[in-house]
C-alpha positions in Angstrom: 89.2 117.1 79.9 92.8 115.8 78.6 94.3 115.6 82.0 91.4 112.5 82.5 92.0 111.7 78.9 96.1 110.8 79.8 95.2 109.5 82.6 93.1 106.9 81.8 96.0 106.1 79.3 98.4 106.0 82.0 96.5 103.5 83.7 95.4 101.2 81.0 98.0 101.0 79.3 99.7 98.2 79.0 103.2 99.3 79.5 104.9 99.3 82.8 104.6 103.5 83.8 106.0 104.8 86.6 106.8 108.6 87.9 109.1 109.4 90.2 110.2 112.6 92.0 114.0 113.0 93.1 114.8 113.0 96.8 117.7 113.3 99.6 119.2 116.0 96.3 119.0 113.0 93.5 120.6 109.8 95.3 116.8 108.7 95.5 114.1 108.3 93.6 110.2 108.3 95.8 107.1 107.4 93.2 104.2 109.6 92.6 102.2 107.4 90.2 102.5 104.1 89.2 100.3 102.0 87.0 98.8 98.4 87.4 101.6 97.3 84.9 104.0 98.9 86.3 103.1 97.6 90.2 102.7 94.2 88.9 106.6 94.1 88.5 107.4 94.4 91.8 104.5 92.2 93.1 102.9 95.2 95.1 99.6 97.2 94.2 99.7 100.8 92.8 98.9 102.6 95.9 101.8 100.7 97.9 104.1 102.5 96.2 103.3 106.2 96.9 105.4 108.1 98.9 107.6 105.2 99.2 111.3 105.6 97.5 113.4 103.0 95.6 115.7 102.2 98.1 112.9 101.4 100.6 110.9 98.6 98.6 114.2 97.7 96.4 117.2 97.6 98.5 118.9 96.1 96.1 118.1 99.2 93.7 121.7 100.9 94.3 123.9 97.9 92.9 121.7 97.1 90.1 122.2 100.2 88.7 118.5 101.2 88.6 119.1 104.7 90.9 121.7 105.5 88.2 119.1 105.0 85.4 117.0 107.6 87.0 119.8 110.2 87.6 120.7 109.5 83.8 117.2 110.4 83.3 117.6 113.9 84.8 120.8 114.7 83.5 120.1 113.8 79.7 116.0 114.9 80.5 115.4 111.9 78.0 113.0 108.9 79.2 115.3 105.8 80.6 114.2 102.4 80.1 114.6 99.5 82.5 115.5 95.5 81.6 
């Protein structure tokens, strides 16, 4: 099937993936699927992240601007990319 086909490539790849849903109406962001590259940058395993929201494992999210990328991404509805 394609929907295992992508996401096998969502997991293997090699680039850091993550998917996030808005929450509390866009001023956070909570993850529905991250991959092992993706993870890796925060230090955690995949399945630490879900259900969990930016804010909560990055505090520091809001004043390094990284919320804002992901309301950018909504507005424009173009993928935003981080460092």
């Amino acid at each position: 099937m394609a929907e295992d086909r992508y996401q096998k490539l969502f997991e293997r790849t090699e680039e850091s993936l993550s998917i996030l849903r808005r929450t509390d109406d866009g001023e956070d962001f909570e993850w529905v699927a991250v991959n092992r590259s993706g993870a890796a940058l925060g230090g955690l395993e995949p399945d630490e992240y879900l259900g969990r929201t930016v804010s909560e494992l990055f505090p520091s999210a809001l004043a390094l601007g990284l919320i804002a990328v992901g309301q950018a991404a909504l507005e424009t509805q173009d993928a935003q990319h981080v460092g």
